[in-house]
Wavefront OBJ file of the C-alpha trace (Angstrom):
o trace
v 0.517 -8.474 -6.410
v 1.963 -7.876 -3.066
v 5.776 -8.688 -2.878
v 5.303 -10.157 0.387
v 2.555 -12.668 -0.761
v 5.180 -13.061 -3.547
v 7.776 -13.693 -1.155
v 6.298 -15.722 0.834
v 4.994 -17.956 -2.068
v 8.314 -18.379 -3.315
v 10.258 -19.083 0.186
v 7.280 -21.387 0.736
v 8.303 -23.327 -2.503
v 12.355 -23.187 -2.435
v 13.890 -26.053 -2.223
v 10.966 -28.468 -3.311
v 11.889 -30.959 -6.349
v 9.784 -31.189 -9.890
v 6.926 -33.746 -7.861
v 6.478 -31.615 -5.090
v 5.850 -28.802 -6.916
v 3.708 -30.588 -9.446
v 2.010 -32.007 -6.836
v 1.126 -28.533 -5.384
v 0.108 -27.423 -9.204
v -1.873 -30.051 -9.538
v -3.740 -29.851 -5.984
v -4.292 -26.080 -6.687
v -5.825 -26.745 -9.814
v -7.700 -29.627 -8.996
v -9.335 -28.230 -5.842
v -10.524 -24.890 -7.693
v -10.254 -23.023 -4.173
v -9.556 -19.253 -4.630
v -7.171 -19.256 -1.788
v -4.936 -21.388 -4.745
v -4.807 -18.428 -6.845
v -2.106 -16.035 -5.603
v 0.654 -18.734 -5.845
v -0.812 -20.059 -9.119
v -0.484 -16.171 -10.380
v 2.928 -16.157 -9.071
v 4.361 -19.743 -10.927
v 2.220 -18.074 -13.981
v 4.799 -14.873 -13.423
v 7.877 -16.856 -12.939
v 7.015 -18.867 -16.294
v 6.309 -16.178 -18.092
v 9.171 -14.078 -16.904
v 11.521 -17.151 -18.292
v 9.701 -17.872 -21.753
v 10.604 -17.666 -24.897
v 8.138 -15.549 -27.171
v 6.988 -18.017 -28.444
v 6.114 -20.175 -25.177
v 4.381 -17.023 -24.809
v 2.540 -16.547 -27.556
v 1.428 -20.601 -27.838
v -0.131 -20.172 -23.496
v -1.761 -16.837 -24.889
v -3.352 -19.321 -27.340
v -4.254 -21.412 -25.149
v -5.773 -19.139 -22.484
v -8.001 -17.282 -25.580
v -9.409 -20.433 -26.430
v -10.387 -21.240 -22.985
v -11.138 -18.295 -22.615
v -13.307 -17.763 -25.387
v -15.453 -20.975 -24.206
v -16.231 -19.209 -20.822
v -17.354 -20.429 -17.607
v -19.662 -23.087 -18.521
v -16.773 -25.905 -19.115
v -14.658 -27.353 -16.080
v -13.815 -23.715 -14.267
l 1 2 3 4 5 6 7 8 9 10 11 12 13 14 15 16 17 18 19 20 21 22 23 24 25 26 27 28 29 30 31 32 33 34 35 36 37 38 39 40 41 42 43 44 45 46 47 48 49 50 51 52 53 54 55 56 57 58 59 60 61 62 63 64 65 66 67 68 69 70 71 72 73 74 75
């Protein structure tokens, strides 16, 4: 990814407390728009950057059985 989309993502975000930014998360996801994705990619690189392995290995879980489902169910 870009670091200026990064960059920008994250400046756009700094300083916002835990509703805001669930708020945003939540928006994103609930709207499905594709313009959503790049800062949804970057919160998914921050979190990842900051887990444990194991927080790592349980949202690899989770993404392979979504995954696994495909398309057809709420995407």
């Amino acid at each position: 990814m870009d670091n200026s989309i990064r960059h920008h993502i994250i400046n756009n975000f700094q300083g916002d407390d835990f509703n805001t930014l669930r708020k945003a998360i939540d928006e994103s996801v609930k709207t499905k728009e594709e313009v959503n994705l790049p800062g949804l990619g970057v919160f998914l690189e921050i979190i990842w950057e900051n887990s444990t392995q194991e927080l790592k290995n349980e949202m690899i879980e989770i993404i392979r059985k979504r995954v696994k489902k495909g398309l057809d169910e709420n995407i």
